[in-house]
C-alpha positions in Angstrom: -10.9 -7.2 24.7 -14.0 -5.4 22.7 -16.8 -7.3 22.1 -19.3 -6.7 20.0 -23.0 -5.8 21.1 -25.3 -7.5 18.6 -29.1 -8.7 18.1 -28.8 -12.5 16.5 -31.1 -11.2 14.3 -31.0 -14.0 11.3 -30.2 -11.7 8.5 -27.1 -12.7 6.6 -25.3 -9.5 7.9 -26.1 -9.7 11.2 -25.6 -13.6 11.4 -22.0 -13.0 9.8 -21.5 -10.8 13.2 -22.1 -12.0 15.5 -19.9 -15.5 14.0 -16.7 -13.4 13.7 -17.5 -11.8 17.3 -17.5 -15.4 18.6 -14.4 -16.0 16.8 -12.7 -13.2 18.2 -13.3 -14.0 21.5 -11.2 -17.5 20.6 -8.3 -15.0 19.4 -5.4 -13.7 20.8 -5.2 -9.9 20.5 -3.0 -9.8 17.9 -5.4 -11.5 15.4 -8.5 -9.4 16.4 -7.9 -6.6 13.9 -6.8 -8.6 11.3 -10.6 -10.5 11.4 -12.3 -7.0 11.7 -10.4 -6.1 8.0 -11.6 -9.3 6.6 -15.2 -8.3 7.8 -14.6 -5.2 5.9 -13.3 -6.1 3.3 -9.7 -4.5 3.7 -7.2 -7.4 3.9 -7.3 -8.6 -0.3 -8.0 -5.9 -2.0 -5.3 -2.6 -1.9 -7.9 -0.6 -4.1 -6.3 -0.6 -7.4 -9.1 -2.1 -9.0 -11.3 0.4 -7.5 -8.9 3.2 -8.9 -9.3 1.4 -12.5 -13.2 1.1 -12.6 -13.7 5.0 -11.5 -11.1 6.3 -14.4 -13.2 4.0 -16.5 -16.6 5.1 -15.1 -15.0 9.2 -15.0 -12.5 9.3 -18.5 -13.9 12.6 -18.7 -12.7 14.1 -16.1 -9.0 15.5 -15.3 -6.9 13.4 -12.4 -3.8 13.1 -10.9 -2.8 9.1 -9.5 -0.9 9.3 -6.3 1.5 6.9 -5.2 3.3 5.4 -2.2 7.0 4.8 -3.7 8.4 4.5 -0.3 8.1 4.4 3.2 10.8 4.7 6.2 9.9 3.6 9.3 6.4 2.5 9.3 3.5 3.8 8.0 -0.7 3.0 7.5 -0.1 2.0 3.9 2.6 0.7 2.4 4.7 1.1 -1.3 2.4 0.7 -4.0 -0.4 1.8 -2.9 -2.6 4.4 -4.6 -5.5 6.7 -5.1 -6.6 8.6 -8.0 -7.8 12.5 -7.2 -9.7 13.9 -9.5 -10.4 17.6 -10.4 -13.4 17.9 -8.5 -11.8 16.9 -5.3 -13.0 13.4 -5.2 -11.1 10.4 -5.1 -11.1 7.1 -4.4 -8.4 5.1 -2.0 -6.4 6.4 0.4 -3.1 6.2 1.6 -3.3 7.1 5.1 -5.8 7.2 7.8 -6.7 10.7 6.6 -4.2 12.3 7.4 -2.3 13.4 4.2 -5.5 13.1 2.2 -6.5 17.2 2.1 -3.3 18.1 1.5 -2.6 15.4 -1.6 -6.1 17.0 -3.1 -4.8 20.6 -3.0 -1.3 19.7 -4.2 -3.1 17.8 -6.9 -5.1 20.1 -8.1 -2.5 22.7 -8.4 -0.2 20.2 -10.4 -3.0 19.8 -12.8 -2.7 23.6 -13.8 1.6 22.9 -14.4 3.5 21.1 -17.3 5.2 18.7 -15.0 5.1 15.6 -15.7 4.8 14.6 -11.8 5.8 15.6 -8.7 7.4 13.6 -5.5 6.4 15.0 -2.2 7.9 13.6 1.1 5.6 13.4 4.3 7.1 13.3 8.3 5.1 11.6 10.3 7.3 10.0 13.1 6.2 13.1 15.4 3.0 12.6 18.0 3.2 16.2 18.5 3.6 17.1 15.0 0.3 19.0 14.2 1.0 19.9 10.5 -0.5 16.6 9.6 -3.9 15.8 11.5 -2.8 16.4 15.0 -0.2 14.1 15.3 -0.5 11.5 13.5 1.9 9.2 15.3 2.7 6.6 12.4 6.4 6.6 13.5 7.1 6.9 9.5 8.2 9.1 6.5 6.5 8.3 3.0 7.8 9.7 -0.2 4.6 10.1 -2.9 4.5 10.8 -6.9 2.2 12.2 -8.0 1.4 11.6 -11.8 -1.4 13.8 -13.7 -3.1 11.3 -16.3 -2.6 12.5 -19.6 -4.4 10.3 -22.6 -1.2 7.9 -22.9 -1.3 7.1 -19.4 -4.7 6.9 -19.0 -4.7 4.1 -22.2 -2.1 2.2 -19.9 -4.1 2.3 -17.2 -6.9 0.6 -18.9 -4.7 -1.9 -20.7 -3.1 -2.6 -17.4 -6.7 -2.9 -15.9 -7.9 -5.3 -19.0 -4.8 -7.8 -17.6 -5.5 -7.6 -14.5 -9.3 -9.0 -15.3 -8.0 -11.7 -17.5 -5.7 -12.9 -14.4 -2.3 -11.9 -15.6 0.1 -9.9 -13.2 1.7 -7.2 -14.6 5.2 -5.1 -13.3 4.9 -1.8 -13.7 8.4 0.5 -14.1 8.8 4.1 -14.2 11.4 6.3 -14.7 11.7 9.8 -13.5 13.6 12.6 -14.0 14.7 14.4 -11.1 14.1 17.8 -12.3 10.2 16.1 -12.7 10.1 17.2 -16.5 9.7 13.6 -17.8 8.6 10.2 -16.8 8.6 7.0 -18.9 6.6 3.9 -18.0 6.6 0.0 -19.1 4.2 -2.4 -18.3 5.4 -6.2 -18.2 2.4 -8.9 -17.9 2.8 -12.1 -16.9 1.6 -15.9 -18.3 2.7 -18.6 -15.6 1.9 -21.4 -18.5 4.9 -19.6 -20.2 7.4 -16.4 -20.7 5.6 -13.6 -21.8 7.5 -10.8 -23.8 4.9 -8.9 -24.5 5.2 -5.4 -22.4 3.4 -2.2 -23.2 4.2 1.5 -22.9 8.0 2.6 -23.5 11.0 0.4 -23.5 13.0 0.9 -20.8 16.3 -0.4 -20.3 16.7 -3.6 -18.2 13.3 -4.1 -18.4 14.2 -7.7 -20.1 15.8 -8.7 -16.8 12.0 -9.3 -15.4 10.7 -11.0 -17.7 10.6 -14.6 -15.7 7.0 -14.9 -14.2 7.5 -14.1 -10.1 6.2 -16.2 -7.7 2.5 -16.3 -6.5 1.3 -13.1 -4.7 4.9 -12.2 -4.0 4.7 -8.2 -3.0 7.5 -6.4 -4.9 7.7 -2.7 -5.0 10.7 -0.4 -4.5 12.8 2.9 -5.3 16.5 3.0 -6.5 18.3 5.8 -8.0 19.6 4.5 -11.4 22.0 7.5 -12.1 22.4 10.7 -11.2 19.8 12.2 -13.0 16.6 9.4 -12.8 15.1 7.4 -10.3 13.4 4.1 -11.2 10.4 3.1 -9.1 9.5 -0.3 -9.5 5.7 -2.4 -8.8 3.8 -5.5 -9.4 0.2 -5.6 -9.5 -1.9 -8.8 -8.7 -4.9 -9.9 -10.4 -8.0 -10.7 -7.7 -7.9 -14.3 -6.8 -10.1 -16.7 -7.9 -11.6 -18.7 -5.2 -13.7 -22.1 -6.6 -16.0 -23.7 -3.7 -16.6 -27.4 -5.2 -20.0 -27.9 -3.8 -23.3 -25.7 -3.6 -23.8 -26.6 0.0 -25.9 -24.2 2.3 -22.2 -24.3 4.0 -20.9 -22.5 1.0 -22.7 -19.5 1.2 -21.7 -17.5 3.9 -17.7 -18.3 2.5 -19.1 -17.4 -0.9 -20.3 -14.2 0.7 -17.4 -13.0 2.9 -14.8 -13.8 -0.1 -16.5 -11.8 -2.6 -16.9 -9.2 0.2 -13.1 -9.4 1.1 -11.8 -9.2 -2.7 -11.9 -12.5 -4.2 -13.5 -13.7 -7.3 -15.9 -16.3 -6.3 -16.7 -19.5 -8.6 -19.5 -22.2 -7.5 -18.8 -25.7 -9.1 -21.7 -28.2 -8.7 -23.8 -30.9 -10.2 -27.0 -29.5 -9.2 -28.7 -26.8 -11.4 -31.1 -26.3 -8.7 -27.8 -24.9 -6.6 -25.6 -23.6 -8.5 -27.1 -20.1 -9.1 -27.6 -16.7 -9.0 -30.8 -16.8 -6.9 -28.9 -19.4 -4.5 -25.7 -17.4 -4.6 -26.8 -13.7 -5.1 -22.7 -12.3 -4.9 -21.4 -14.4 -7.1 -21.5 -14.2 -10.9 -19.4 -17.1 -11.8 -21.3 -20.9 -12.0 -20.0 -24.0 -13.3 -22.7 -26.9 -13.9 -20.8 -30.1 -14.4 -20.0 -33.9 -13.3 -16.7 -33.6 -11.5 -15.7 -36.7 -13.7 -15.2 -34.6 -16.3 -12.3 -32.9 -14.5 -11.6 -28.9 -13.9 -9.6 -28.7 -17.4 -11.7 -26.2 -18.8 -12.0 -24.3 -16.0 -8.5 -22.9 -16.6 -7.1 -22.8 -13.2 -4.1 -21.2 -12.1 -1.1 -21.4 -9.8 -2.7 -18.3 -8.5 -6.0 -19.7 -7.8 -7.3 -21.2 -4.4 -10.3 -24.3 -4.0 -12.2 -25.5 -1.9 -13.9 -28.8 -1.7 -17.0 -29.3 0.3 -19.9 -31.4 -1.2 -20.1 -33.2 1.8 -20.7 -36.3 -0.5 -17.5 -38.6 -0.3 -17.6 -40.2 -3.8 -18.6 -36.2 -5.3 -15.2 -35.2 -3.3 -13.4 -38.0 -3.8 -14.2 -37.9 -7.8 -13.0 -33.9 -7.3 -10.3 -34.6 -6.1 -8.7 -36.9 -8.5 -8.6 -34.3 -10.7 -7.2 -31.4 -8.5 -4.7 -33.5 -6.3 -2.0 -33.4 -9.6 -3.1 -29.8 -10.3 -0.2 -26.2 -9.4 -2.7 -24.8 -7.3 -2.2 -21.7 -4.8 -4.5 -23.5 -2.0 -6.3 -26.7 -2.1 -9.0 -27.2 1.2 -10.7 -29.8 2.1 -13.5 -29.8 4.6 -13.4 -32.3 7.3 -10.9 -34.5 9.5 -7.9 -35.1 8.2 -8.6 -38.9 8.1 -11.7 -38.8 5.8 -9.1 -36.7 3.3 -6.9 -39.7 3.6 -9.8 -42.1 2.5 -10.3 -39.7 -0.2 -6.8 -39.6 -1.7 -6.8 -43.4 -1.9 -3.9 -43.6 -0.3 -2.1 -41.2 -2.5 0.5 -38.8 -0.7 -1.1 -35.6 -0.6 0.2 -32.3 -2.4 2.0 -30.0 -0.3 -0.9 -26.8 -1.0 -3.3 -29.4 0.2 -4.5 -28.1 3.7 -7.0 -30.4 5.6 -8.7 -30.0 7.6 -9.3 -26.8 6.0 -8.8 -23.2 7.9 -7.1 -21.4 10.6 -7.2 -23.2 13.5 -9.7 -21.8 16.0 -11.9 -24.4 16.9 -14.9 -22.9 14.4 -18.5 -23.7 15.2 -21.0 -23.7 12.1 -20.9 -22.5 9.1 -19.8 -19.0 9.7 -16.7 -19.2 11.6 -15.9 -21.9 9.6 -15.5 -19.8 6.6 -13.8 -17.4 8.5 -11.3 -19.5 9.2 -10.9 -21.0 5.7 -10.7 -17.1 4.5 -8.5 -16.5 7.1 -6.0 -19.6 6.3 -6.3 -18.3 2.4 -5.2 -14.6 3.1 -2.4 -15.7 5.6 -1.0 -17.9 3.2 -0.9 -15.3 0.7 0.6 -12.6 3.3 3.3 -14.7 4.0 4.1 -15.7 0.3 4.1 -12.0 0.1 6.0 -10.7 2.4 8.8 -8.3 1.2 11.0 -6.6 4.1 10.7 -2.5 4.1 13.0 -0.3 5.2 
């Protein structure tokens, strides 16, 4: 097992560390690289917002979005995932471990100079002595991309697709494509869980009424079928970032404040203390709540998709929280400490099955840092496995 060589200096970074690199050493193998994504800041987030913010920060600019639509065998990234390419050669996201990369920027740039409305390229990389693509890359796989040059309609879908994202609304994205690659027509479905949305964007495609009904929370869903002869239909839903609201400005809160905004999430503070709940307390988070929990969370506008967790540390501040969110369709509810104090505090109420206490993985954490590792790690689990969609 690797372990990590590390001065405990007391910076935030550093401190963060060396806590996962005690962690790790409580692991079994398999878990060790999924703890060094989280410290990167790989696990939440498949870079699609990333991809959105640089076509809005580069609308000037020609580009090409390129995208996984299937993958036999296995591969570094899976369907779904993209990365925009833009004229100059830069991008941002990948879809392998460099690999494919070079050649996707050339191919790119070439489609830019064509009238076709996309192109689907199909990459072998099952072979470890295969050289054509980075000396072997060995990822026992073969992925079939599209890429699609951004014209002014697609680029407007993009951004209205990025504008629901940011107001917490999945959205299931269809395209249709020609297979002699002169046309491609896209809808865009968002989602309201408080009730059926029919409001979809871009062109009407039919059968596109059949997904209407609001999918369940962080469900991956992504695929290819061949609808006639003629078109295929490649089929994807996007995920808003999660919220994540820590009840409690606690100096225990921080570093999970820290590593969740790090790793994807949007971060919320909720607290009764101005003093606290701040910027200059909380430097990576932008969202603060000042309030008396016996007000409730109703204004808050909370979502099945949305994950808290309680940790004052006061029993009557948790206790008061938690009157409100025990009845509330929440993706994850934690709750720091034993598991008997949580009894106390439900009042002998049976407790809702997304209630998880104590909160986190467990890994017998020590102090505040591998404790909000674990929690994280608990959080994104959850999520994986309400995710999971079999691949071919």
């Amino acid at each position: 097992m690797m372990m990590f060589q590390v001065k405990r200096k007391l910076t935030n970074g550093w401190t963060l560390i060396f806590a996962a690199a005690q962690v790790i050493r409580k692991l079994k193998k398999r878990y060790m690289l999924f703890f060094l994504m989280l410290l990167r800041g790989r696990i939440i987030m498949d870079t699609i917002y990333d991809i959105l913010s640089s076509l809005d920060r580069h609308q000037s600019k020609k580009a090409v979005l390129a995208t996984i639509i299937h993958v036999y065998g296995s591969s570094y990234r899976k369907e779904g995932t993209s990365m925009v390419i833009f004229e100059d050669s830069t991008y941002t996201g990948v879809l392998t471990a460099g690999c494919l990369e070079a050649d996707l920027i050339e191919r790119s740039k070439t489609l830019l100079k064509q009238k076709q409305a996309f192109q689907l390229y199909t990459y072998d990389l099952r072979s470890e002595n295969d050289l054509s693509w980075g000396r072997g890359a060995g990822c026992n796989g073969r992925i079939q991309i599209i890429l699609e040059p951004i014209d002014q309609l697609f680029q407007e879908q993009l951004f209205t697709l990025y504008d629901h994202l940011r107001n917490g609304r999945p959205v299931l994205s269809i395209r249709k494509l020609s297979l002699d690659y002169s046309k491609i027509e896209r809808t865009f479905i968002p989602y309201e869980y408080e009730e059926r949305t029919k409001r979809w964007f871009g062109q009407q495609i039919d059968g596109a009424d059949d997904f209407l009904c609001a999918p369940k929370p962080y469900k991956k869903y992504s695929g290819l079928r061949k609808k006639n002869k003629d078109d295929l239909e490649f089929q994807q839903l996007y995920w808003p970032q999660p919220n994540l609201y820590i009840i409690g400005a606690g100096v225990d809160a921080k570093p999970l404040a820290d590593t969740a905004s790090r790793t994807g999430f949007q971060v919320h503070i909720i607290d009764w203390r101005p003093a606290l709940c701040n910027k200059e307390y909380f430097p990576s988070v932008s969202h603060f709540h000042i309030r008396s929990f016996d007000q409730g969370f109703q204004d808050i506008g909370m979502t099945p998709l949305d994950s808290v967790m309680v940790m004052t540390h006061q029993f009557e501040q948790d206790k008061e929280a938690l009157r409100d969110l025990r009845h509330r369709d929440l993706f994850y509810l934690g709750v720091l400490g034993p598991k008997k104090r949580t009894t106390r505090l439900l009042e002998g109420e049976r407790p809702a099955g997304n209630l998880d206490s104590p909160a986190g993985l467990d890994i017998a954490a020590e102090g505040p840092n591998e404790i909000a590792i674990s929690i994280l790690a608990k959080v994104i689990g959850r999520m994986r496995k309400e995710g999971e969609q079999p691949h071919a």
